[in-house]
PDB file with one MODEL, atoms N, CA, C and O in Angstrom:
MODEL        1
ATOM      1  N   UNK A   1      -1.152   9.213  -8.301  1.00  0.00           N
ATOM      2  CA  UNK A   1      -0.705   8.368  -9.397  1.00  0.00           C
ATOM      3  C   UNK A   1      -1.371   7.008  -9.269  1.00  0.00           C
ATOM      4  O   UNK A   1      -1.576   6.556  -8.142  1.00  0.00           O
ATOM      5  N   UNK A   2      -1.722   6.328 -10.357  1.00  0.00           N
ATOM      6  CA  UNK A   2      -2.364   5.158 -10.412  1.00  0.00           C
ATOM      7  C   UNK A   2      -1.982   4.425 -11.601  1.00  0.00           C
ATOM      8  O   UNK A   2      -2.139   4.781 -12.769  1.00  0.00           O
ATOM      9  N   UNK A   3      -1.328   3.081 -11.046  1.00  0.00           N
ATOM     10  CA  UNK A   3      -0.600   2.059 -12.032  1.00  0.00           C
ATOM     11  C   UNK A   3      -1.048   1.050 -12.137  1.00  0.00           C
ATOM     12  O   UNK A   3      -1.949   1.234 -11.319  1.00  0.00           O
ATOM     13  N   UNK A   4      -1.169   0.285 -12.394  1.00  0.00           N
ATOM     14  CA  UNK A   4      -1.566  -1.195 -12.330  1.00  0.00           C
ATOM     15  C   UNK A   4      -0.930  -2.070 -13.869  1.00  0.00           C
ATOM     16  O   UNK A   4      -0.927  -1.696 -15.041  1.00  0.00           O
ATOM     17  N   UNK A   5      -0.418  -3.399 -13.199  1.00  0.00           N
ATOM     18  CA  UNK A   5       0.150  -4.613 -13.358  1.00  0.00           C
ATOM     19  C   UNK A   5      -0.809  -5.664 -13.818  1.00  0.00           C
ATOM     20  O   UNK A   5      -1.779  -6.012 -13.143  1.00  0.00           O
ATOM     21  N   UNK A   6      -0.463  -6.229 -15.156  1.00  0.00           N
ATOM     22  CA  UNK A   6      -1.403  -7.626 -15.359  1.00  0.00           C
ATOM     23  C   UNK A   6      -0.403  -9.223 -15.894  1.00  0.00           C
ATOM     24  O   UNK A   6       0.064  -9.178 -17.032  1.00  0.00           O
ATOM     25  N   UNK A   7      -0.185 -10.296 -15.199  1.00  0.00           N
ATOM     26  CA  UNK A   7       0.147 -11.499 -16.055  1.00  0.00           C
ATOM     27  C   UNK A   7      -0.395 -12.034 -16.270  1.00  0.00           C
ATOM     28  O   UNK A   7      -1.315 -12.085 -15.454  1.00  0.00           O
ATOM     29  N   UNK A   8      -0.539 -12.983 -17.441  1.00  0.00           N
ATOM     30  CA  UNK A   8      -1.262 -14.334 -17.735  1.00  0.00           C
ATOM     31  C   UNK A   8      -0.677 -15.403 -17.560  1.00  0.00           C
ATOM     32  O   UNK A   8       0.521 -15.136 -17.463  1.00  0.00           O
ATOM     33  N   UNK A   9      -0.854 -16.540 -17.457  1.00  0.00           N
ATOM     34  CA  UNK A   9      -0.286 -17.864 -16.860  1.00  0.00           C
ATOM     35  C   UNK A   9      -1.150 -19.326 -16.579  1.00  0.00           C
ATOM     36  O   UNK A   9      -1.573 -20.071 -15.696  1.00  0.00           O
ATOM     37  N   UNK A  10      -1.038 -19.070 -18.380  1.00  0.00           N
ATOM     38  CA  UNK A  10      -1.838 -20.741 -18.646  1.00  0.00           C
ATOM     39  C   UNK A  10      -3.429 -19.831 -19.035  1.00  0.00           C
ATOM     40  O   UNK A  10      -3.632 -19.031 -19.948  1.00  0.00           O
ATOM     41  N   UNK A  11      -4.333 -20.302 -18.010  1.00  0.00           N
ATOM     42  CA  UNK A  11      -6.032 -19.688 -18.130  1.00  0.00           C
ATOM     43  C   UNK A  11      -5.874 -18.274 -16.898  1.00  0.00           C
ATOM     44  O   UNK A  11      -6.538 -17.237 -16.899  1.00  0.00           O
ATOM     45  N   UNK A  12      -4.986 -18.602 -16.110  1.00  0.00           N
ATOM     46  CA  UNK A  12      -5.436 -17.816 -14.838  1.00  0.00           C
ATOM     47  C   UNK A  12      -4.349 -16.372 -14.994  1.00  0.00           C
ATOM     48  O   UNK A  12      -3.136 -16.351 -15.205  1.00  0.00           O
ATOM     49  N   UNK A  13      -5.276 -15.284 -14.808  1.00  0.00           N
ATOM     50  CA  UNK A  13      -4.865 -13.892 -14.927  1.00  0.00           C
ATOM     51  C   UNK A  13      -4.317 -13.382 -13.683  1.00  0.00           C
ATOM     52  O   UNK A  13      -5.175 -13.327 -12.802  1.00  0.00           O
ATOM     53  N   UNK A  14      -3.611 -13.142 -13.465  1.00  0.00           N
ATOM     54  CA  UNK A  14      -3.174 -12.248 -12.051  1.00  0.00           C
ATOM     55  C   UNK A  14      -2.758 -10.625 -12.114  1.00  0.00           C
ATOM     56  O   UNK A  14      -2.017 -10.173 -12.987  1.00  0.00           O
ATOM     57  N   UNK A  15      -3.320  -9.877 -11.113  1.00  0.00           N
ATOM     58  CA  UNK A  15      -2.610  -8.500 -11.502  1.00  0.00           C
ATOM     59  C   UNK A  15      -2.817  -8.059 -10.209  1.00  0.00           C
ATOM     60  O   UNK A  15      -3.136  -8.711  -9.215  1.00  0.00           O
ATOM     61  N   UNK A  16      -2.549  -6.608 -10.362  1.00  0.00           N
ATOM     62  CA  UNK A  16      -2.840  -5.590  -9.257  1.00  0.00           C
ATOM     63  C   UNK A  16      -2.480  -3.949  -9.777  1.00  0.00           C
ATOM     64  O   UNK A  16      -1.818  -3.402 -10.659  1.00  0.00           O
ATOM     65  N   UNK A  17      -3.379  -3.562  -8.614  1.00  0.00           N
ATOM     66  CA  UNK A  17      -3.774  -2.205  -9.089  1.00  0.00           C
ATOM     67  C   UNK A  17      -2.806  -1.342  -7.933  1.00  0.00           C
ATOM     68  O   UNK A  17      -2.351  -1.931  -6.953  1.00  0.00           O
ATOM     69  N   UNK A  18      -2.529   0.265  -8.201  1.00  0.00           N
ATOM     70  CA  UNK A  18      -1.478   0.455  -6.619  1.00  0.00           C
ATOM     71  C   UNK A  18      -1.764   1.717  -7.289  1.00  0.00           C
ATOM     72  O   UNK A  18      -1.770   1.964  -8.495  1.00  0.00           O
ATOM     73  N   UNK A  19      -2.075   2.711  -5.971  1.00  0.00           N
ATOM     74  CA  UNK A  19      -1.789   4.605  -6.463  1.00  0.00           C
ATOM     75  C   UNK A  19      -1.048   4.984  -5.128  1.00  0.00           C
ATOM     76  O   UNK A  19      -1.007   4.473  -4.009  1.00  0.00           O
ATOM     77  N   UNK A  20      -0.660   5.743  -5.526  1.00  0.00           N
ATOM     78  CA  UNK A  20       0.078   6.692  -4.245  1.00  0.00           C
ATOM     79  C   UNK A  20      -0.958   8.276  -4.107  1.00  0.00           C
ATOM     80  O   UNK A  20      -1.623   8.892  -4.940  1.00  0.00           O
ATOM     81  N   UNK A  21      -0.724   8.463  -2.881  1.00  0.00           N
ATOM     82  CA  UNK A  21      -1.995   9.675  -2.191  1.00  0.00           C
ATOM     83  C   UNK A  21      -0.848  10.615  -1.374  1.00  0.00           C
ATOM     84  O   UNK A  21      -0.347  10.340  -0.284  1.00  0.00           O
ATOM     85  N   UNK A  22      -0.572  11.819  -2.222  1.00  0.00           N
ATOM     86  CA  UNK A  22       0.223  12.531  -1.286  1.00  0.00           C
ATOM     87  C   UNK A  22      -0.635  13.960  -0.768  1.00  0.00           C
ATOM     88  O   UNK A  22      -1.422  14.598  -1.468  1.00  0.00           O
ATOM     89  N   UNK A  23      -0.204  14.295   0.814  1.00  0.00           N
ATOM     90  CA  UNK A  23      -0.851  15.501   1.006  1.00  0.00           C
ATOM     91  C   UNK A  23      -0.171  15.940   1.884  1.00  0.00           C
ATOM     92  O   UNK A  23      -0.064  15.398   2.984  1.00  0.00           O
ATOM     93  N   UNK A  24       0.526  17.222   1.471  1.00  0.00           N
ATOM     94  CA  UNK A  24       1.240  17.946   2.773  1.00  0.00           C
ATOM     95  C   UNK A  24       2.590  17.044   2.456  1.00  0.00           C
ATOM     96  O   UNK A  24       3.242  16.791   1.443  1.00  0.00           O
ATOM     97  N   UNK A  25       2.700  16.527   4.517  1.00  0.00           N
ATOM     98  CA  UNK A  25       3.597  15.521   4.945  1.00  0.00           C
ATOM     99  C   UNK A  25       2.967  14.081   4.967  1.00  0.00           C
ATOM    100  O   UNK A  25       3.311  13.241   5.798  1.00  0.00           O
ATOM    101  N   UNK A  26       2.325  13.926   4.309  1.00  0.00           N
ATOM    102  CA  UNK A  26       1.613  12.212   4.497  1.00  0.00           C
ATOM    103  C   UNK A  26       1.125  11.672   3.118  1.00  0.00           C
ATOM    104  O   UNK A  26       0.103  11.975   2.503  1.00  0.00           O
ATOM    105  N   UNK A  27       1.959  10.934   2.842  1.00  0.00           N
ATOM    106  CA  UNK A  27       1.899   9.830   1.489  1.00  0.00           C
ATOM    107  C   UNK A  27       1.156   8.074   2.338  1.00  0.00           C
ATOM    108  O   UNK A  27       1.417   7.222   3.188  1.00  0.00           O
ATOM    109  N   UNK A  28       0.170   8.457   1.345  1.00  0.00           N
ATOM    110  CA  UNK A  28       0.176   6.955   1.411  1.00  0.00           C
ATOM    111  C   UNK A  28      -0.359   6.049   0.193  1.00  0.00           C
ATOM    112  O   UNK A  28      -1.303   6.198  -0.583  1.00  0.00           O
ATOM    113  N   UNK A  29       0.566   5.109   0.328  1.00  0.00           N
ATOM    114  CA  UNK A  29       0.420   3.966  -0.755  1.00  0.00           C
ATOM    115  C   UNK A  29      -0.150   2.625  -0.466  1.00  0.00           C
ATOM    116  O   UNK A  29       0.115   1.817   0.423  1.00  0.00           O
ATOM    117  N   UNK A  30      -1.057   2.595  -1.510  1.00  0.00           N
ATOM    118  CA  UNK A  30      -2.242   1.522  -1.289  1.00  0.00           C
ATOM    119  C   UNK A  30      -1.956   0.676  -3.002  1.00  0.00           C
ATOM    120  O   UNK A  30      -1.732   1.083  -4.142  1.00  0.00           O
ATOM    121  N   UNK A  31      -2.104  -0.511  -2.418  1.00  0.00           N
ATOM    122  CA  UNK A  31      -2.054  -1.631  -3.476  1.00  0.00           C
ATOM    123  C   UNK A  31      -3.134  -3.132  -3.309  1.00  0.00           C
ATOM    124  O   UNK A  31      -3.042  -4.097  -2.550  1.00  0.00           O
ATOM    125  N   UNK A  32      -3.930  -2.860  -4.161  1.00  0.00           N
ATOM    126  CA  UNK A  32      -5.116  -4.250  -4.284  1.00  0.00           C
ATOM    127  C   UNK A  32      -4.623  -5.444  -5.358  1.00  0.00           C
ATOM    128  O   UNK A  32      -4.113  -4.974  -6.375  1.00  0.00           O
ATOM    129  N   UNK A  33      -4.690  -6.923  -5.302  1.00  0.00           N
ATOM    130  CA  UNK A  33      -4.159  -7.322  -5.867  1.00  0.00           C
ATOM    131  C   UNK A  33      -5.628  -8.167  -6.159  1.00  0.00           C
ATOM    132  O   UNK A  33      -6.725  -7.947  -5.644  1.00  0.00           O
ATOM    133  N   UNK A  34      -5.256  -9.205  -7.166  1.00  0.00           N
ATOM    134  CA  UNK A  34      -6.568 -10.157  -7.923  1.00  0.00           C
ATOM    135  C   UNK A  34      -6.849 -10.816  -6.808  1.00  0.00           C
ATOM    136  O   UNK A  34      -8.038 -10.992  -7.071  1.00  0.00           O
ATOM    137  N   UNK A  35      -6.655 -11.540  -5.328  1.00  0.00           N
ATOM    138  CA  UNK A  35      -7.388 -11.740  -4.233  1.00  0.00           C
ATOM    139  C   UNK A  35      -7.651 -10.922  -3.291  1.00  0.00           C
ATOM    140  O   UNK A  35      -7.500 -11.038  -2.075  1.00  0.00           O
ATOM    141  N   UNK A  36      -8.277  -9.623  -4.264  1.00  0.00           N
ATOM    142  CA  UNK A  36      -8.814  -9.090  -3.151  1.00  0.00           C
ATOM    143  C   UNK A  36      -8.193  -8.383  -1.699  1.00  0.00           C
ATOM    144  O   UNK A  36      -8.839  -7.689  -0.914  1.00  0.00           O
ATOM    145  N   UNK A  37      -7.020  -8.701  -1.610  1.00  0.00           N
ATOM    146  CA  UNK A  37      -6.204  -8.089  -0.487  1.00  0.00           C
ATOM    147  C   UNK A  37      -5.744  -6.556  -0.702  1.00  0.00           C
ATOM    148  O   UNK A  37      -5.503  -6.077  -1.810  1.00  0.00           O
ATOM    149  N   UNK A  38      -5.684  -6.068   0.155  1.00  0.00           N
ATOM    150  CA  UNK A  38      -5.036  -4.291   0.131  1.00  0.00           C
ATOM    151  C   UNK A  38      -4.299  -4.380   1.241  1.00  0.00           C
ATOM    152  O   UNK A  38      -4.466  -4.640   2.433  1.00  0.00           O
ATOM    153  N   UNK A  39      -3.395  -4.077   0.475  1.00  0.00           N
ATOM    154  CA  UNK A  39      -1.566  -3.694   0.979  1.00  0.00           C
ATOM    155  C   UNK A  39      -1.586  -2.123   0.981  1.00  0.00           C
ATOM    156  O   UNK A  39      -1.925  -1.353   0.082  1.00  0.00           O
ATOM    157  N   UNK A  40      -1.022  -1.811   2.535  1.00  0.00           N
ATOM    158  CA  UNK A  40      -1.124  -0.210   2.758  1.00  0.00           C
ATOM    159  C   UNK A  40      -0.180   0.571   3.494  1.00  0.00           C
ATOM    160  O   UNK A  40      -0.008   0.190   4.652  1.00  0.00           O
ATOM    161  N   UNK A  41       0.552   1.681   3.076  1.00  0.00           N
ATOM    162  CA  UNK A  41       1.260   1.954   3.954  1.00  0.00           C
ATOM    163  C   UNK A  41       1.538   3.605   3.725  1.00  0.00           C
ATOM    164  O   UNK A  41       2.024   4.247   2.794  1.00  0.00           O
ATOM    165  N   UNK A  42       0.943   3.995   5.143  1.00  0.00           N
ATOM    166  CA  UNK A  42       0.950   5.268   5.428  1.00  0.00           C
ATOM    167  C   UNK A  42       2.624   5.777   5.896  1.00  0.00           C
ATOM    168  O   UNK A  42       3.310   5.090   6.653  1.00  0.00           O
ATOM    169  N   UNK A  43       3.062   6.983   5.342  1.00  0.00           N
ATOM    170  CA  UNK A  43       4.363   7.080   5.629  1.00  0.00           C
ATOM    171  C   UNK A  43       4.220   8.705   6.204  1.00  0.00           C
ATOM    172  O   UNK A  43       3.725   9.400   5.317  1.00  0.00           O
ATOM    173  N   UNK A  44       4.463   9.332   7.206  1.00  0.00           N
ATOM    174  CA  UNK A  44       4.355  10.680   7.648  1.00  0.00           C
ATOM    175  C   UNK A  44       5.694  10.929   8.137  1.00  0.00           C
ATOM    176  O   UNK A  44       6.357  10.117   8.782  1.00  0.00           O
ATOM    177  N   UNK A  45       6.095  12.208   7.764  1.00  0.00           N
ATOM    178  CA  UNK A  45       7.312  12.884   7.304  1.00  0.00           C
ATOM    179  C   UNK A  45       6.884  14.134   8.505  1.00  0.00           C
ATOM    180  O   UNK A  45       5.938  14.916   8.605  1.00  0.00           O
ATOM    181  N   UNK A  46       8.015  13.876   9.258  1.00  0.00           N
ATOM    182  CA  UNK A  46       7.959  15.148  10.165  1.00  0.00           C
ATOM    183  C   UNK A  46       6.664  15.216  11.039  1.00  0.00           C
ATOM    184  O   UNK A  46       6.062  16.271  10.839  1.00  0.00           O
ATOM    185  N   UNK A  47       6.141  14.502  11.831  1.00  0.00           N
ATOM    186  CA  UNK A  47       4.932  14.352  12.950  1.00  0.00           C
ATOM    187  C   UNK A  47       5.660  15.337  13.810  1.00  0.00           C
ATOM    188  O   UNK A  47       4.885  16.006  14.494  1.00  0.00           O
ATOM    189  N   UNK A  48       7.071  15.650  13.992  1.00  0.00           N
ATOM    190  CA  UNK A  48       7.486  15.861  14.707  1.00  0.00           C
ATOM    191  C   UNK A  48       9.087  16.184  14.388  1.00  0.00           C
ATOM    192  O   UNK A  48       9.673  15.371  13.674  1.00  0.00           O
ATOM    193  N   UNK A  49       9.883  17.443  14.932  1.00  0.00           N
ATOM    194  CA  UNK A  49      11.175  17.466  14.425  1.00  0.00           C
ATOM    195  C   UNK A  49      12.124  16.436  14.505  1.00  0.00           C
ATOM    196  O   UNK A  49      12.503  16.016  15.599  1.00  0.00           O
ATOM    197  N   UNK A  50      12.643  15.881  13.175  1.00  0.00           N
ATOM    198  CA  UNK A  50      13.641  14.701  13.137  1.00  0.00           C
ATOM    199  C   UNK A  50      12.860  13.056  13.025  1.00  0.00           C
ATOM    200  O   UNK A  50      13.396  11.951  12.945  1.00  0.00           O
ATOM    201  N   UNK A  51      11.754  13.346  13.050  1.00  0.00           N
ATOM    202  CA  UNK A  51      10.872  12.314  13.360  1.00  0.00           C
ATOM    203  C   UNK A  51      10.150  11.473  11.758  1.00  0.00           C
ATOM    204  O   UNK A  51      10.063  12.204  10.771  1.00  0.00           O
ATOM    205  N   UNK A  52       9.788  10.319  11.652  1.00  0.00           N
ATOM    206  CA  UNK A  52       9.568   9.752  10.412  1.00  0.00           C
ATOM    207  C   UNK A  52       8.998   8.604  10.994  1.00  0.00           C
ATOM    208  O   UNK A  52       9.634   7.883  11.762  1.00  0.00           O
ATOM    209  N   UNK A  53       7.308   8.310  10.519  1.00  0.00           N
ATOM    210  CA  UNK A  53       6.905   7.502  10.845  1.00  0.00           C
ATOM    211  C   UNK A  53       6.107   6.407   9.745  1.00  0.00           C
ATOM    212  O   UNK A  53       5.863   7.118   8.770  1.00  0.00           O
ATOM    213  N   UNK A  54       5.726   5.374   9.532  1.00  0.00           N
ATOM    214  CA  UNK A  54       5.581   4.315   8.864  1.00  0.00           C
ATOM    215  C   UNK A  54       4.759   3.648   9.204  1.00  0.00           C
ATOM    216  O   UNK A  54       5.260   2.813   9.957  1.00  0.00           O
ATOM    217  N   UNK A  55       3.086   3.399   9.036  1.00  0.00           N
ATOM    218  CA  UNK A  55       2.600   2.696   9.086  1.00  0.00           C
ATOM    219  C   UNK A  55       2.170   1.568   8.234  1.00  0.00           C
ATOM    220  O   UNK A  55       1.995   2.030   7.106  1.00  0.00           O
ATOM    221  N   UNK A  56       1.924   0.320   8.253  1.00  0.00           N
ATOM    222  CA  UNK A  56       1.646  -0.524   6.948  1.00  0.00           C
ATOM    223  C   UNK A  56       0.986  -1.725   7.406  1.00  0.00           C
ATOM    224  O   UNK A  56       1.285  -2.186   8.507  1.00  0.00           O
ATOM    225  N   UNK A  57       0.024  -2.339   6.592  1.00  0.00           N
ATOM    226  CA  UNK A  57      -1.164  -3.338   7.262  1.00  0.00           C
ATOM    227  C   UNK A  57      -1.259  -3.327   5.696  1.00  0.00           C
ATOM    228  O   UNK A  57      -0.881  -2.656   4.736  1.00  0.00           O
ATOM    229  N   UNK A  58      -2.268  -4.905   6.107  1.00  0.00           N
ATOM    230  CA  UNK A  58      -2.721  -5.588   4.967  1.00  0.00           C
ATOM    231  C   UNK A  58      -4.279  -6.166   5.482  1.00  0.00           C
ATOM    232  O   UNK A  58      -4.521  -6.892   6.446  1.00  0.00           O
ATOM    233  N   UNK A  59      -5.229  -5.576   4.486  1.00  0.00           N
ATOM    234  CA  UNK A  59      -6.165  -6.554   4.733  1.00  0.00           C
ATOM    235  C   UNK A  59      -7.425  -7.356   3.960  1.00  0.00           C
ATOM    236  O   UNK A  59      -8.288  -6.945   3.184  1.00  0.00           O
ATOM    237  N   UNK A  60      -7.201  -8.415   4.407  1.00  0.00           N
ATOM    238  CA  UNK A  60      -8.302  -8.966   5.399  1.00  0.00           C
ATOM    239  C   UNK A  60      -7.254  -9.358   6.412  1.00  0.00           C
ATOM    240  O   UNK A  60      -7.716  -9.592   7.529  1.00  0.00           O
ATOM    241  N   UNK A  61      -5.933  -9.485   6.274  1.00  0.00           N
ATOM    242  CA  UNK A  61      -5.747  -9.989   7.486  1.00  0.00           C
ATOM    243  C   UNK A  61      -5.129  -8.760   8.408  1.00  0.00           C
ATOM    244  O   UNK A  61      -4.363  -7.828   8.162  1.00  0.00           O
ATOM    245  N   UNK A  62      -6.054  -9.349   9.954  1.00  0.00           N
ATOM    246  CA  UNK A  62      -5.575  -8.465  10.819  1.00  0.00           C
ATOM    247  C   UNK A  62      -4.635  -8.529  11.772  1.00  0.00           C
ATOM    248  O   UNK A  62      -4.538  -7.699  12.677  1.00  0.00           O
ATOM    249  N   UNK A  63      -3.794  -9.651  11.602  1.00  0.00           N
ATOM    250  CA  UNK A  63      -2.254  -9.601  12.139  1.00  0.00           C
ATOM    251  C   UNK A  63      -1.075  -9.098  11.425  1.00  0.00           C
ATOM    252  O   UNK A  63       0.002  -9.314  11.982  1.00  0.00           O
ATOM    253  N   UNK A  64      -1.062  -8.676  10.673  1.00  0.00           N
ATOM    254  CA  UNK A  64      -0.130  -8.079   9.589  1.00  0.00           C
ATOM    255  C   UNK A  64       0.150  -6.838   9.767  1.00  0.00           C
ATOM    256  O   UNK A  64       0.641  -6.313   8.768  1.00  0.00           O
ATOM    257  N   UNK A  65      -0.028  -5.904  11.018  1.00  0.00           N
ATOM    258  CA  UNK A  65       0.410  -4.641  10.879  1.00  0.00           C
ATOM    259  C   UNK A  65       1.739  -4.746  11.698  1.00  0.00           C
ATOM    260  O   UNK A  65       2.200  -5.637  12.411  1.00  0.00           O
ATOM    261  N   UNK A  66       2.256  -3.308  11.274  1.00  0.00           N
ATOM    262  CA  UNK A  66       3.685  -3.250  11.222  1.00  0.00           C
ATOM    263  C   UNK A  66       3.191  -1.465  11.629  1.00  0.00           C
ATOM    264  O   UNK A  66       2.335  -0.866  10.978  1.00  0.00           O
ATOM    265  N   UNK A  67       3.892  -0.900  12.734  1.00  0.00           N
ATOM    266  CA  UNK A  67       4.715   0.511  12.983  1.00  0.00           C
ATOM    267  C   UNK A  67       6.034   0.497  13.274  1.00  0.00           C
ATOM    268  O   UNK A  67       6.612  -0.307  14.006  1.00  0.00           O
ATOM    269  N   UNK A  68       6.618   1.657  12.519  1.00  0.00           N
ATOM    270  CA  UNK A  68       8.240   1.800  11.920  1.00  0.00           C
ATOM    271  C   UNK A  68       8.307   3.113  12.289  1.00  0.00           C
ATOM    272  O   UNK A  68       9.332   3.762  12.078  1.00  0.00           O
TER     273      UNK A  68
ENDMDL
END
């Protein structure tokens, strides 16, 4: 699936674009916004019985990751 968002505000446009990627047990959702940044987060369902895992990062920056 692929959505994307647009505002205006004054001259300056802002938006972002976002799809979701499913396969099997592993979705992941990715979102680019008007600077260029990508927001990401891998979600896997069952790695393991009872188990649910969450990955998510943003980049350019590379302090922003997160495992859940």
């Amino acid at each position: 699936a692929i959505t994307s968002t647009g505002t205006k505000k004054g001259e300056l446009f802002l938006g972002d674009v976002n799809t979701q990627l499913k396969n099997k047990n592993i979705t992941a959702d990715v979102k680019v916004d008007t600077n260029s940044n990508i927001f990401t987060t891998i979600t896997i369902n069952e790695p393991a019985p009872g188990v649910k895992a969450i990955l998510s990062f943003r980049v350019p920056e590379q302090t922003s990751g997160k495992v859940r």
